[in-house]
PDB file of N, CA, C and O in Angstrom:
ATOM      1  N   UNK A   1      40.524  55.562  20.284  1.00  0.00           N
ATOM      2  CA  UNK A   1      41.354  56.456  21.072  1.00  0.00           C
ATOM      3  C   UNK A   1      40.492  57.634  21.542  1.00  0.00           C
ATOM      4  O   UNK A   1      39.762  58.260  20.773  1.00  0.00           O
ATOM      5  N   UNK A   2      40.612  57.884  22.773  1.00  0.00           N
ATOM      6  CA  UNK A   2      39.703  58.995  22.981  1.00  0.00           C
ATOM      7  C   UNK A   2      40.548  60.290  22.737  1.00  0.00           C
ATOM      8  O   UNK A   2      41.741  60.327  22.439  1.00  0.00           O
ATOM      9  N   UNK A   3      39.498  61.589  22.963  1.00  0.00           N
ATOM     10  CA  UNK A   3      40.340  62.881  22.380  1.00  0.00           C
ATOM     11  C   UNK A   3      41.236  63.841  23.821  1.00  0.00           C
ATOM     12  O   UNK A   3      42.039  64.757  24.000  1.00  0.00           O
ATOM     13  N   UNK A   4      40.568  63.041  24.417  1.00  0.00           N
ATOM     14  CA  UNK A   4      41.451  63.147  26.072  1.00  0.00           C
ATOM     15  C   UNK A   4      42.677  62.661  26.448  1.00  0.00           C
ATOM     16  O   UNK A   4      42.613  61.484  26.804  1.00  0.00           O
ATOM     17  N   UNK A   5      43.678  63.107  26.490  1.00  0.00           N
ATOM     18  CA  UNK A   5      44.756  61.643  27.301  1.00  0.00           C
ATOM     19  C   UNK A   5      44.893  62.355  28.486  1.00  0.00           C
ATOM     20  O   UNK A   5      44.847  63.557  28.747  1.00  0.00           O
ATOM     21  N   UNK A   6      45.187  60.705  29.573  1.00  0.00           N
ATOM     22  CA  UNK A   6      45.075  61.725  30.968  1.00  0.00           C
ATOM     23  C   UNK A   6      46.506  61.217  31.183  1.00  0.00           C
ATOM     24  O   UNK A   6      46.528  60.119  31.739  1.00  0.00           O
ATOM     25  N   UNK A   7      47.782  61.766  30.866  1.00  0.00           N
ATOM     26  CA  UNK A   7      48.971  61.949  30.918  1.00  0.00           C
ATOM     27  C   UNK A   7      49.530  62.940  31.902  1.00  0.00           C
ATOM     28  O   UNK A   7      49.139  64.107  31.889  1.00  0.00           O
ATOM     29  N   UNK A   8      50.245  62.601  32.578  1.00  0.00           N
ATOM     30  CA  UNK A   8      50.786  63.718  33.260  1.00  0.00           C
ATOM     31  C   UNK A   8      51.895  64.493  33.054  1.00  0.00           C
ATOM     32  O   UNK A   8      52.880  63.755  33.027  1.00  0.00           O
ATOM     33  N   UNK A   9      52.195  65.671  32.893  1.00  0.00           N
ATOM     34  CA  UNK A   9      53.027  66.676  32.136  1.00  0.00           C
ATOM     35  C   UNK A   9      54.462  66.665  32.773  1.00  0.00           C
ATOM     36  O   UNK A   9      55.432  67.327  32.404  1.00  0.00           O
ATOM     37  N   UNK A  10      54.374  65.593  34.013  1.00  0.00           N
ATOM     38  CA  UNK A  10      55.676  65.966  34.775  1.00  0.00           C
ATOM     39  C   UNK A  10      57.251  65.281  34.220  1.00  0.00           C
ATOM     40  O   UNK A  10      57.392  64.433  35.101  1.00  0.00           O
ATOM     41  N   UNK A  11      58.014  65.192  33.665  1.00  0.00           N
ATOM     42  CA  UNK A  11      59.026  64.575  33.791  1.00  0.00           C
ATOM     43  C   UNK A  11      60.300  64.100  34.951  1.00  0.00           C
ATOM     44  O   UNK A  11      61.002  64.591  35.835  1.00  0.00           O
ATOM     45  N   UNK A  12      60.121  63.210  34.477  1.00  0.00           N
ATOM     46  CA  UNK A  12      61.393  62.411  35.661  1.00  0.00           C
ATOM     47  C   UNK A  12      62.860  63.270  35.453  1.00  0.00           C
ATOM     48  O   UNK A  12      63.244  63.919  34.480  1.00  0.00           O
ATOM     49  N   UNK A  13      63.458  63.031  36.644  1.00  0.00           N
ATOM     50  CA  UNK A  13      64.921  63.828  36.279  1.00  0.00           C
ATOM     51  C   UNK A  13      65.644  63.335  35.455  1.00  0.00           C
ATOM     52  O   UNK A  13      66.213  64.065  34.644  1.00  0.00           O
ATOM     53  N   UNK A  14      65.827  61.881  35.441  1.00  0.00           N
ATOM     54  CA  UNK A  14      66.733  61.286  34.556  1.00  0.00           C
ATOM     55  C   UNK A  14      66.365  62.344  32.473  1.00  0.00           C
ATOM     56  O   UNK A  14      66.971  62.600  31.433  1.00  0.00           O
ATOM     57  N   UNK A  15      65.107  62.513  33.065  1.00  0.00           N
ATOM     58  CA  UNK A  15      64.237  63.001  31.117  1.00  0.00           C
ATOM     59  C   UNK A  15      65.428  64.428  31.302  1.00  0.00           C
ATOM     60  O   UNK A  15      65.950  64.614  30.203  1.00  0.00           O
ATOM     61  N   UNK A  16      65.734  65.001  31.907  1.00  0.00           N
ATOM     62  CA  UNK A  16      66.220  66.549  32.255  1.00  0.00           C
ATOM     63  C   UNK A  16      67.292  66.410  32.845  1.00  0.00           C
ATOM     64  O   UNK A  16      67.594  67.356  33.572  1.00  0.00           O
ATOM     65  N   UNK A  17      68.370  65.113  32.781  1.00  0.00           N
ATOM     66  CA  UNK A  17      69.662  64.787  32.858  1.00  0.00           C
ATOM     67  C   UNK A  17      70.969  65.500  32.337  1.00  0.00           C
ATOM     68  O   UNK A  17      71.929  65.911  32.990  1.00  0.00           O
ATOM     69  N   UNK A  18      70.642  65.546  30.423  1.00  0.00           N
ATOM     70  CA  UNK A  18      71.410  66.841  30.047  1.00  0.00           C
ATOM     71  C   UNK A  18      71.358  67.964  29.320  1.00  0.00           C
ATOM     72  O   UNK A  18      71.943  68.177  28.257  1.00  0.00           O
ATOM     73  N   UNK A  19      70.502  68.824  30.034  1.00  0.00           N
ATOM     74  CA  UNK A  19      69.428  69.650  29.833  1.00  0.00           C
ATOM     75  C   UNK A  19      67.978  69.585  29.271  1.00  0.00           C
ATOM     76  O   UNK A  19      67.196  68.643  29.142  1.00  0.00           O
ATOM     77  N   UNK A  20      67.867  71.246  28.908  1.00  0.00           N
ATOM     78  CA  UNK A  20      66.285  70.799  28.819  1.00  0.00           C
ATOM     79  C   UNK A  20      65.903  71.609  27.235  1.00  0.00           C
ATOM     80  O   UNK A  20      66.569  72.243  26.416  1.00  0.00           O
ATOM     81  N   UNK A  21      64.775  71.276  27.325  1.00  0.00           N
ATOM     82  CA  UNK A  21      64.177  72.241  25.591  1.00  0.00           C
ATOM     83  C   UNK A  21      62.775  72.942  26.278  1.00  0.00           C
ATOM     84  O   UNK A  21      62.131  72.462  27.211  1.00  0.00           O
ATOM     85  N   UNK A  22      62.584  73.790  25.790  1.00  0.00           N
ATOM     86  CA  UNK A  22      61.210  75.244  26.387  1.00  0.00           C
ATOM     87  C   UNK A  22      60.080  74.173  25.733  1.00  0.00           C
ATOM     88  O   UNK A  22      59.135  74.133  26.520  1.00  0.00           O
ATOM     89  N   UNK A  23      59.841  73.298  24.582  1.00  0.00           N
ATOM     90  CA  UNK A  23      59.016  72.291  24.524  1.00  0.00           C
ATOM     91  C   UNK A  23      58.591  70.745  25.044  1.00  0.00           C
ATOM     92  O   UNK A  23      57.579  70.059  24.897  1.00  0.00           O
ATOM     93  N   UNK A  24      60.072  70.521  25.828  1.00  0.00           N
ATOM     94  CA  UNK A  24      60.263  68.984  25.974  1.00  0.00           C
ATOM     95  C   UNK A  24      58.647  68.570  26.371  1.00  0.00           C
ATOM     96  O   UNK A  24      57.676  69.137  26.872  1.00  0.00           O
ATOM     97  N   UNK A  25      59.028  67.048  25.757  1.00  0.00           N
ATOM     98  CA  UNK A  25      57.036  66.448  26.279  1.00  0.00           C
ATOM     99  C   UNK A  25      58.209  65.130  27.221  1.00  0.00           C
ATOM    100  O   UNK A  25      59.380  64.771  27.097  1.00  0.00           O
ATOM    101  N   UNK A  26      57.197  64.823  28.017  1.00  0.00           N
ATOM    102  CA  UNK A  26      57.243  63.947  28.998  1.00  0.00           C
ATOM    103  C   UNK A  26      57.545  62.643  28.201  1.00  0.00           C
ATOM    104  O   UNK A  26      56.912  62.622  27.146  1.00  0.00           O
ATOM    105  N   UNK A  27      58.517  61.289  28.448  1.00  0.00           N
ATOM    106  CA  UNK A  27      58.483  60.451  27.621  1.00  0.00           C
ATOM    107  C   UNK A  27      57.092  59.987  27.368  1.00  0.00           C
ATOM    108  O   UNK A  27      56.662  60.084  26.219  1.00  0.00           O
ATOM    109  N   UNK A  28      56.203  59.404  28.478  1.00  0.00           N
ATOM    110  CA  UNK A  28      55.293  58.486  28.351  1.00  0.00           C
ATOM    111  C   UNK A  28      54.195  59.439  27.283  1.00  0.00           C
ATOM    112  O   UNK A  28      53.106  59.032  26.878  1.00  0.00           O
ATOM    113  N   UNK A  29      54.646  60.417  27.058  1.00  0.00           N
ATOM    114  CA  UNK A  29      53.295  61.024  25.792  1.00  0.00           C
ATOM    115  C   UNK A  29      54.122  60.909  24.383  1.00  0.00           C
ATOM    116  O   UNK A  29      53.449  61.449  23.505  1.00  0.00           O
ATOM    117  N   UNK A  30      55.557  60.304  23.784  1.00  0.00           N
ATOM    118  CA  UNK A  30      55.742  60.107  23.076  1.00  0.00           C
ATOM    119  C   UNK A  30      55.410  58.776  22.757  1.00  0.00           C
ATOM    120  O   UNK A  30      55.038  58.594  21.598  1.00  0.00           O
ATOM    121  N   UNK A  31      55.469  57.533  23.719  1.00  0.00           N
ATOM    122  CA  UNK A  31      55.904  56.397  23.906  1.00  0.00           C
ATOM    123  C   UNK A  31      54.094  56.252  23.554  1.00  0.00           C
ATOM    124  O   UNK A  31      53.722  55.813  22.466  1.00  0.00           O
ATOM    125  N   UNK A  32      53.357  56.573  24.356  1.00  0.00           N
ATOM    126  CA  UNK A  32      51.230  56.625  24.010  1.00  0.00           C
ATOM    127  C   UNK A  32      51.834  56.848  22.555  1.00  0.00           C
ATOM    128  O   UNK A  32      51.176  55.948  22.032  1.00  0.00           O
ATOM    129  N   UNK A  33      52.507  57.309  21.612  1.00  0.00           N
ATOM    130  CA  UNK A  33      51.691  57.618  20.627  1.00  0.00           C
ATOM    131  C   UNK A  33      52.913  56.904  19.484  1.00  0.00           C
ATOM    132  O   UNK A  33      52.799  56.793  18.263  1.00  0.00           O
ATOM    133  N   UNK A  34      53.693  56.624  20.077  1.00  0.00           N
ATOM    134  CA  UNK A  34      55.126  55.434  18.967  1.00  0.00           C
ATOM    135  C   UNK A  34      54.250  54.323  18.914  1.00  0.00           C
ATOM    136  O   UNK A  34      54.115  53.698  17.862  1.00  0.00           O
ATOM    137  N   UNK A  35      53.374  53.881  20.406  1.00  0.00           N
ATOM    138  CA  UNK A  35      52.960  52.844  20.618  1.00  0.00           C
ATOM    139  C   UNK A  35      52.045  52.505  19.877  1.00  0.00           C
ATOM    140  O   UNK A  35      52.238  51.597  19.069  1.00  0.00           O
ATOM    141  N   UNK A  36      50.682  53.219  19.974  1.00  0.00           N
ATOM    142  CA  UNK A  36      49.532  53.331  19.059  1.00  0.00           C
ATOM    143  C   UNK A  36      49.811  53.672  17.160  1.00  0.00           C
ATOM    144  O   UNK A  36      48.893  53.373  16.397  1.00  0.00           O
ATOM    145  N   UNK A  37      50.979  54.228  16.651  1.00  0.00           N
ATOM    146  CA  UNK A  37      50.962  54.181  15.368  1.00  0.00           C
ATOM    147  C   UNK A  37      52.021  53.897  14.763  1.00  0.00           C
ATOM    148  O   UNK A  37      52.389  54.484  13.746  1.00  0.00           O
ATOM    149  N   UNK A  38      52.794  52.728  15.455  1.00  0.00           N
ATOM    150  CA  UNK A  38      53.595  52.099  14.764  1.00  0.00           C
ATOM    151  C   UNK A  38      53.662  50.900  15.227  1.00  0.00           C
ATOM    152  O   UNK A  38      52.881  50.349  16.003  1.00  0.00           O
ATOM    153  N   UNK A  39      54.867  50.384  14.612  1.00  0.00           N
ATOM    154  CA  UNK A  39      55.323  49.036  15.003  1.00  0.00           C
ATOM    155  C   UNK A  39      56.680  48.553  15.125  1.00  0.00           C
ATOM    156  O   UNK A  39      57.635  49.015  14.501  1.00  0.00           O
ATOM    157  N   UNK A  40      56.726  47.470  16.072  1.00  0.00           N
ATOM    158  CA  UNK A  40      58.683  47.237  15.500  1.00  0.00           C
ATOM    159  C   UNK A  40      59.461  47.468  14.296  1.00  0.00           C
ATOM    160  O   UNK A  40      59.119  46.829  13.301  1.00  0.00           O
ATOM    161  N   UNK A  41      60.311  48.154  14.216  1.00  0.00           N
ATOM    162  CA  UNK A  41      61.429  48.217  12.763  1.00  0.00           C
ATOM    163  C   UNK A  41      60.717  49.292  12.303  1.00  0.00           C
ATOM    164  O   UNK A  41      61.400  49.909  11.486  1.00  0.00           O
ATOM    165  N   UNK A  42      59.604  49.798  12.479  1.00  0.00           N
ATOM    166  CA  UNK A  42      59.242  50.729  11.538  1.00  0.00           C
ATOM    167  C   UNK A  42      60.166  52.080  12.079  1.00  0.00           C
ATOM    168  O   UNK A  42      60.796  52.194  13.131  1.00  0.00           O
ATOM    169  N   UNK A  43      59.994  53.076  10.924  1.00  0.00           N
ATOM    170  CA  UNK A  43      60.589  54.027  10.941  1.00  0.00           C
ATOM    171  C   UNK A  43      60.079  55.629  11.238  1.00  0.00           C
ATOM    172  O   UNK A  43      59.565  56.241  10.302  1.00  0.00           O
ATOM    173  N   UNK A  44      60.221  56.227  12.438  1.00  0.00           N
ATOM    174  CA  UNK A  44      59.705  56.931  13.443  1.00  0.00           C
ATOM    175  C   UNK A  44      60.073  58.357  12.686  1.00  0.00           C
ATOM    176  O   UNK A  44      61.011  58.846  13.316  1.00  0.00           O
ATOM    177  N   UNK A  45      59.760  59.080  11.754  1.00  0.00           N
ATOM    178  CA  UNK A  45      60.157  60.650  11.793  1.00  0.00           C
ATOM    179  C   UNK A  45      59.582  61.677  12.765  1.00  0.00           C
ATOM    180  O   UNK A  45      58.445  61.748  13.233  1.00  0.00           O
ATOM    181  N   UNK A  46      60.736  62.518  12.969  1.00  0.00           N
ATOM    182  CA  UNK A  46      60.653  63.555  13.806  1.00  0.00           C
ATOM    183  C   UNK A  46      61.428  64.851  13.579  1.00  0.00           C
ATOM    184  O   UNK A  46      62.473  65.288  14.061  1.00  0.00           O
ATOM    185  N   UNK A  47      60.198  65.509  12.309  1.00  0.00           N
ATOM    186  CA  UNK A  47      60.814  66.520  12.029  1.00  0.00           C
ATOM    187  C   UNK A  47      61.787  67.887  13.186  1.00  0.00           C
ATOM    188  O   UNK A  47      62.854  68.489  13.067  1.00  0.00           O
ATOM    189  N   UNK A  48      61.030  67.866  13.902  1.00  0.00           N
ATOM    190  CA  UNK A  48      61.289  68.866  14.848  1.00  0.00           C
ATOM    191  C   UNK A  48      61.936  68.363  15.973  1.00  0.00           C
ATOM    192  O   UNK A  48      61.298  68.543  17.010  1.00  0.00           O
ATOM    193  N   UNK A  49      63.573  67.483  16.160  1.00  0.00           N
ATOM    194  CA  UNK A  49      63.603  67.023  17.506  1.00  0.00           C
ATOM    195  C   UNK A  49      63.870  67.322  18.966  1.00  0.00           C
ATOM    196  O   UNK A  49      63.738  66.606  19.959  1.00  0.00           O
ATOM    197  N   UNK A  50      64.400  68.939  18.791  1.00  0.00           N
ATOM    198  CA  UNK A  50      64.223  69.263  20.141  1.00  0.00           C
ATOM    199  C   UNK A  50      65.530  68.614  21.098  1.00  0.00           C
ATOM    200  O   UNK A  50      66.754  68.660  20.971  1.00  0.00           O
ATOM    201  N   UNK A  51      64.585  67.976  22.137  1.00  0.00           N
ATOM    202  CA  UNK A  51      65.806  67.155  22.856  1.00  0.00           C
ATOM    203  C   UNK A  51      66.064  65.981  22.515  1.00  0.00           C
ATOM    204  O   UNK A  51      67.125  65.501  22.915  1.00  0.00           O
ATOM    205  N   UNK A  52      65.078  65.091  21.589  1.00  0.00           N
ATOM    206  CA  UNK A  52      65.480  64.365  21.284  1.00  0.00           C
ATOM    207  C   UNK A  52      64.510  63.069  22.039  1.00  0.00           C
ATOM    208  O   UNK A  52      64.895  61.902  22.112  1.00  0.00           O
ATOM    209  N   UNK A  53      62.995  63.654  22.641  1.00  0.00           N
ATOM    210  CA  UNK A  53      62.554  62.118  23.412  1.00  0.00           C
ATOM    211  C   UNK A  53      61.903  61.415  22.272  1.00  0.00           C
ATOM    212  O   UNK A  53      61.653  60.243  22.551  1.00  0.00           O
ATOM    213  N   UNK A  54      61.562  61.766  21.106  1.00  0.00           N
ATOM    214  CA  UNK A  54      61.034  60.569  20.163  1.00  0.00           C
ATOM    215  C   UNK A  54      61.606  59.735  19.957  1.00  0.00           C
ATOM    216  O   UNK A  54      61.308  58.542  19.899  1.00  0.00           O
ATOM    217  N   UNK A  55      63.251  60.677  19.703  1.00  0.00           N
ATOM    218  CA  UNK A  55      64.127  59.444  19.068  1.00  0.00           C
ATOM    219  C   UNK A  55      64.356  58.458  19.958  1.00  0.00           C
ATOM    220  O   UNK A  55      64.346  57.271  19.632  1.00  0.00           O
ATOM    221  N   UNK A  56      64.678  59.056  21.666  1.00  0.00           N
ATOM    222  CA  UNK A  56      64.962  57.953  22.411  1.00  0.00           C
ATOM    223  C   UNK A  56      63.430  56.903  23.104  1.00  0.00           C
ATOM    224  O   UNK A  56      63.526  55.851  23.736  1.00  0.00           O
ATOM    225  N   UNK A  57      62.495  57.429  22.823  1.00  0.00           N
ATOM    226  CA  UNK A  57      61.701  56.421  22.675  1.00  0.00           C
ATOM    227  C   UNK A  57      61.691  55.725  21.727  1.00  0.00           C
ATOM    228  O   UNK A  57      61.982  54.561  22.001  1.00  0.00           O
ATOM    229  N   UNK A  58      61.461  55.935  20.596  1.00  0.00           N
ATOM    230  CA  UNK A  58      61.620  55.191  19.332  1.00  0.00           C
ATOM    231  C   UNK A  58      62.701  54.195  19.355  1.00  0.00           C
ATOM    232  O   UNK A  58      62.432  53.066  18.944  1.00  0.00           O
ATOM    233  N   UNK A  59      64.144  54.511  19.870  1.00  0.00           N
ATOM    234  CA  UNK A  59      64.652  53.241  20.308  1.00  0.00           C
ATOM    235  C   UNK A  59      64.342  52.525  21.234  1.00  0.00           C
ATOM    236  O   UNK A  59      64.758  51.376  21.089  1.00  0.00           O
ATOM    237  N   UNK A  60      63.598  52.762  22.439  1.00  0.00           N
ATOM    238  CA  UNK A  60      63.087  51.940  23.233  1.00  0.00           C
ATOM    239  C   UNK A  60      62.604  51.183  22.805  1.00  0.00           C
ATOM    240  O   UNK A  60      63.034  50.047  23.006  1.00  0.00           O
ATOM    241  N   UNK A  61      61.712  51.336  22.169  1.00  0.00           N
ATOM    242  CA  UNK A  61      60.443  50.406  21.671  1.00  0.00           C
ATOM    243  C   UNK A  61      61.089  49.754  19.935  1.00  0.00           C
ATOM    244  O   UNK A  61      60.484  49.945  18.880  1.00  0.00           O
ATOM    245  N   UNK A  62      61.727  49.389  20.000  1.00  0.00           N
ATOM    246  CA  UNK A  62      62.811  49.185  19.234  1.00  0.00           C
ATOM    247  C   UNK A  62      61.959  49.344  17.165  1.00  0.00           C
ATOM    248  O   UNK A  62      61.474  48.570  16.341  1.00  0.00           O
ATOM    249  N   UNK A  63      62.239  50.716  17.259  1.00  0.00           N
ATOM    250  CA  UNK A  63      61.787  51.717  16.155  1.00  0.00           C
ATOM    251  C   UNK A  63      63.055  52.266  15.938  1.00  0.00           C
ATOM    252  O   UNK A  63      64.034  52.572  16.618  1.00  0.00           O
ATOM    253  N   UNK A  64      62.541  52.301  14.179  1.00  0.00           N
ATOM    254  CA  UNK A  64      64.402  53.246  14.380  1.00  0.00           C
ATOM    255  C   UNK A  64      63.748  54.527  14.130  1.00  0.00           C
ATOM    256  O   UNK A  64      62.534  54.652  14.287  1.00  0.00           O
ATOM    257  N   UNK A  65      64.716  55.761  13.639  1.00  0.00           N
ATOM    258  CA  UNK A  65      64.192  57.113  13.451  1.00  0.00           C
ATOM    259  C   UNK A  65      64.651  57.645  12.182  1.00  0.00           C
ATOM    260  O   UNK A  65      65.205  56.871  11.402  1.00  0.00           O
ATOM    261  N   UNK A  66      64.473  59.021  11.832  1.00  0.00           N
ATOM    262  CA  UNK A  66      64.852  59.766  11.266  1.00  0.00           C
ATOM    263  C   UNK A  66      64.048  60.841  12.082  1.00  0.00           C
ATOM    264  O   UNK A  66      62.912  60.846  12.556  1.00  0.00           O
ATOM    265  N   UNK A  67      65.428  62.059  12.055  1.00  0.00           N
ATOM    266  CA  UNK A  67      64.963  63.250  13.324  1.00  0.00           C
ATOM    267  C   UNK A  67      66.103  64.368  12.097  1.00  0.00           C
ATOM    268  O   UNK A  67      67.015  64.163  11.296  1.00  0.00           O
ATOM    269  N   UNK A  68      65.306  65.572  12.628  1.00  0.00           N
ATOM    270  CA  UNK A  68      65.653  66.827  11.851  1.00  0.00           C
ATOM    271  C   UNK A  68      65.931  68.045  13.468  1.00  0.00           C
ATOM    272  O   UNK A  68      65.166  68.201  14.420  1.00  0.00           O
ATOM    273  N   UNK A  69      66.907  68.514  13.281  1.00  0.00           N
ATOM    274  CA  UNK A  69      66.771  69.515  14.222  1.00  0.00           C
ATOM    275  C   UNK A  69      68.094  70.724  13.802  1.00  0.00           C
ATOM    276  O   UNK A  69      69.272  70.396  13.661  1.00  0.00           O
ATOM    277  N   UNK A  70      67.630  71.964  13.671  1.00  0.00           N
ATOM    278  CA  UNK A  70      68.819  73.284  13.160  1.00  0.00           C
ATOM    279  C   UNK A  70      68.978  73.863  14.314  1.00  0.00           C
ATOM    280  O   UNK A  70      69.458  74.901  13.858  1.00  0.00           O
ATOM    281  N   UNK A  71      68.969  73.992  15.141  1.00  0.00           N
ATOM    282  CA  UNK A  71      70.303  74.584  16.953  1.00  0.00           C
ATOM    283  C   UNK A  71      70.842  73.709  17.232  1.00  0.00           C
ATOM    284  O   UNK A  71      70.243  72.709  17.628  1.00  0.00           O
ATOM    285  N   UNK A  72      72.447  73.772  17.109  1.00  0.00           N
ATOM    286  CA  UNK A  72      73.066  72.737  17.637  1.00  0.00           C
ATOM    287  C   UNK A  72      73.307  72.532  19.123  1.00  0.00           C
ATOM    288  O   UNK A  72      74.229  71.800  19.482  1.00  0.00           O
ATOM    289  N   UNK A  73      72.348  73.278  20.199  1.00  0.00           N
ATOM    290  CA  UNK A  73      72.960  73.217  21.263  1.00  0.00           C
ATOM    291  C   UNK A  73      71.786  71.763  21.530  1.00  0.00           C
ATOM    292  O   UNK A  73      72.002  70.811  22.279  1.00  0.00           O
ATOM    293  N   UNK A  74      70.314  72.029  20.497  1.00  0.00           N
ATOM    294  CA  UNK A  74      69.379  70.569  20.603  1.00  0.00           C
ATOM    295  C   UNK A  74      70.137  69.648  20.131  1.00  0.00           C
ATOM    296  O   UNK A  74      70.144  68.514  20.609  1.00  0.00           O
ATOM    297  N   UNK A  75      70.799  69.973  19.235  1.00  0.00           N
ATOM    298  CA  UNK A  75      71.563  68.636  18.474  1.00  0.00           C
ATOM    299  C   UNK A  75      72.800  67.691  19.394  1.00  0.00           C
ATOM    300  O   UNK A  75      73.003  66.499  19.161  1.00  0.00           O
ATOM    301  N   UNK A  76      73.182  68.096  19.936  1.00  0.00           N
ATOM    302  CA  UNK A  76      74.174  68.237  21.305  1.00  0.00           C
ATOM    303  C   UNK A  76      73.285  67.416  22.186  1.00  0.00           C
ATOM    304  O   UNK A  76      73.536  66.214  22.275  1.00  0.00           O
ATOM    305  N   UNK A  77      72.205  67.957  22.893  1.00  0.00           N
ATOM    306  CA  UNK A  77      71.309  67.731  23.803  1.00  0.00           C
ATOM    307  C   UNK A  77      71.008  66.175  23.105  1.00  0.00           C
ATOM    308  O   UNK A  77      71.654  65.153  23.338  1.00  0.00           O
ATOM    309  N   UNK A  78      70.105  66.285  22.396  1.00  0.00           N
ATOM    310  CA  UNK A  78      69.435  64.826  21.553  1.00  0.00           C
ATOM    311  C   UNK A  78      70.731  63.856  21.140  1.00  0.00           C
ATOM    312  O   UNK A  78      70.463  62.655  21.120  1.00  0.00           O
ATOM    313  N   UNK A  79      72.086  64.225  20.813  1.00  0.00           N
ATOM    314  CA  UNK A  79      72.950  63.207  20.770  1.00  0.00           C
ATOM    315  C   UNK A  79      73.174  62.529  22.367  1.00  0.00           C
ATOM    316  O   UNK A  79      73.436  61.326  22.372  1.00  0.00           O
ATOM    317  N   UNK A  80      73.099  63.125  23.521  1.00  0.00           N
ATOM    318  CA  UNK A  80      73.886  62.764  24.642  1.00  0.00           C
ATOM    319  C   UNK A  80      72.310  61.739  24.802  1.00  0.00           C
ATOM    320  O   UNK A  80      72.360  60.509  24.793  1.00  0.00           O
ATOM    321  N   UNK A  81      71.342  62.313  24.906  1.00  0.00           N
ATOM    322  CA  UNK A  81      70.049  61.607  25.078  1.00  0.00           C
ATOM    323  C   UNK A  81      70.182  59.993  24.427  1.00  0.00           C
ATOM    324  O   UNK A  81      69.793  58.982  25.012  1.00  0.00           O
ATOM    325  N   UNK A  82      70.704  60.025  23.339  1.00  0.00           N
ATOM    326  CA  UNK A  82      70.660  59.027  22.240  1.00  0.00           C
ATOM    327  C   UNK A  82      71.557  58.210  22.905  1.00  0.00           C
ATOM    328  O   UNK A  82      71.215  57.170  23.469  1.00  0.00           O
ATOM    329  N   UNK A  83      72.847  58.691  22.860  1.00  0.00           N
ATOM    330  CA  UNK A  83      73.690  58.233  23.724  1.00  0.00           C
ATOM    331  C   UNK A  83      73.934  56.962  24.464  1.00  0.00           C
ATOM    332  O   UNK A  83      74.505  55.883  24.308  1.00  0.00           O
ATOM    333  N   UNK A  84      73.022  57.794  25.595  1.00  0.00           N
ATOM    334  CA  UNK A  84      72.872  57.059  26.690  1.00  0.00           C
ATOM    335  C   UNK A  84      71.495  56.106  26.390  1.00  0.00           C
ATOM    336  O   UNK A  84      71.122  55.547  27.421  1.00  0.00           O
ATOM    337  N   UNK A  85      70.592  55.777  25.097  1.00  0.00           N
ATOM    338  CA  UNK A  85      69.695  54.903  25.250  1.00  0.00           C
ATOM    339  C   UNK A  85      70.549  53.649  24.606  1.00  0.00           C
ATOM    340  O   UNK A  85      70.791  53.708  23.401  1.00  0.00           O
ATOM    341  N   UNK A  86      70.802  53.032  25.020  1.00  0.00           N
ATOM    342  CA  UNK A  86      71.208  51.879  24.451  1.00  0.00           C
ATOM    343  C   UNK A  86      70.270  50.726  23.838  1.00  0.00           C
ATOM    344  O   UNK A  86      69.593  50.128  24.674  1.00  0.00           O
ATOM    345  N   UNK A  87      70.170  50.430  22.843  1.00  0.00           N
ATOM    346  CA  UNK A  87      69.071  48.987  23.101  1.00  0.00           C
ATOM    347  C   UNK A  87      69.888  48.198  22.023  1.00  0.00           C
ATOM    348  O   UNK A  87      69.952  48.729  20.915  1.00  0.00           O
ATOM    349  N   UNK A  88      70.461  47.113  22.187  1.00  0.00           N
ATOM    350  CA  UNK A  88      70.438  46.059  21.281  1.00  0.00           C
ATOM    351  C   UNK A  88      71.805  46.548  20.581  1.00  0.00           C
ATOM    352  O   UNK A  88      71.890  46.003  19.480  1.00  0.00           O
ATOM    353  N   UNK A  89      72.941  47.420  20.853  1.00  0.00           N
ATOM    354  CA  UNK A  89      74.126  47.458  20.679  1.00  0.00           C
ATOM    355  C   UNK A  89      74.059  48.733  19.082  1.00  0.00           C
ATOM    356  O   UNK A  89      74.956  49.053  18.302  1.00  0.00           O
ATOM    357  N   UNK A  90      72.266  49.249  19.166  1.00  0.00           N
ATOM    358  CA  UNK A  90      72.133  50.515  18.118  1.00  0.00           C
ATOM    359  C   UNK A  90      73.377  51.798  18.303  1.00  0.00           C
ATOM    360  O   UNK A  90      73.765  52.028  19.448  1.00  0.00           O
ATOM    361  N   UNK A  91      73.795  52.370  17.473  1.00  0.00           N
ATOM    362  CA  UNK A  91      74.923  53.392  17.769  1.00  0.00           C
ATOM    363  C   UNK A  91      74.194  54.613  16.991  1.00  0.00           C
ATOM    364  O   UNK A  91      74.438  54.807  15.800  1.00  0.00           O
ATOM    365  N   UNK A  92      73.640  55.110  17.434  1.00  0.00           N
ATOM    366  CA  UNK A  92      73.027  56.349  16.245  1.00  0.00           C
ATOM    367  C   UNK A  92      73.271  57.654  16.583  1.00  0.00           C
ATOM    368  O   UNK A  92      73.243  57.820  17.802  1.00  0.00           O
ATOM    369  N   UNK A  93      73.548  58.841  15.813  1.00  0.00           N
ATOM    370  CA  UNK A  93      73.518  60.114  16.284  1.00  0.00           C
ATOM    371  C   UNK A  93      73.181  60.930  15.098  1.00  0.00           C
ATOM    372  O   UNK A  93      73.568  60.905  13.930  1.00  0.00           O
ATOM    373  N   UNK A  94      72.134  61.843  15.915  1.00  0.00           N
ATOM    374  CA  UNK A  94      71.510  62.555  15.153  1.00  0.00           C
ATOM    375  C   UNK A  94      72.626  63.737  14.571  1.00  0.00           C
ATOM    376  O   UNK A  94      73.624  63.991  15.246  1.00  0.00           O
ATOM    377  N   UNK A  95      72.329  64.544  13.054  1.00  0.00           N
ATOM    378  CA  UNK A  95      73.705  65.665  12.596  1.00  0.00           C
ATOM    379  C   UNK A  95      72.690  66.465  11.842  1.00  0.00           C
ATOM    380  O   UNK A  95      73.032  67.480  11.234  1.00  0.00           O
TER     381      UNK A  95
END
């Protein structure tokens, strides 16, 4: 892995659908790095979740999670995120 990634910082609108976080990362820099250190079924922590794109990558790539987050207006945010990822009939919400 080099110590460079040439990622681009921009997010798509759909990422900023229902609202936003002063940290959000772009999916494809969670998804580079679910990809590279895990594997299917494994289990994705994310202490800090923010809006919530680990978790909904982590279901993409069909990973499950465990996510920690204390403002409920993120917790709110990262449930609607979750929400709307569907894969494989998963029902999860982060509390």
């Amino acid at each position: 892995m080099r110590t460079v990634w040439d990622i681009p910082n921009n997010k798509d609108k759909s990422e900023l659908k229902f609202g936003k976080h002063p940290t959000q990362k772009p999916l494809r820099i969670s998804e580079w790095i679910i990809l590279t250190t895990s594997k299917p079924n494994d289990i994705v922590l994310v202490p800090f979740c923010g809006s919530g794109t680990e978790c909904v990558v982590a279901l993409k790539l069909n990973r499950n999670f465990i996510a920690f987050e204390t403002e409920e207006k993120y917790v709110d945010l990262s449930n609607k995120r979750i929400d709307e990822t569907k894969l494989n009939g998963k029902q999860t919400k982060l509390v």
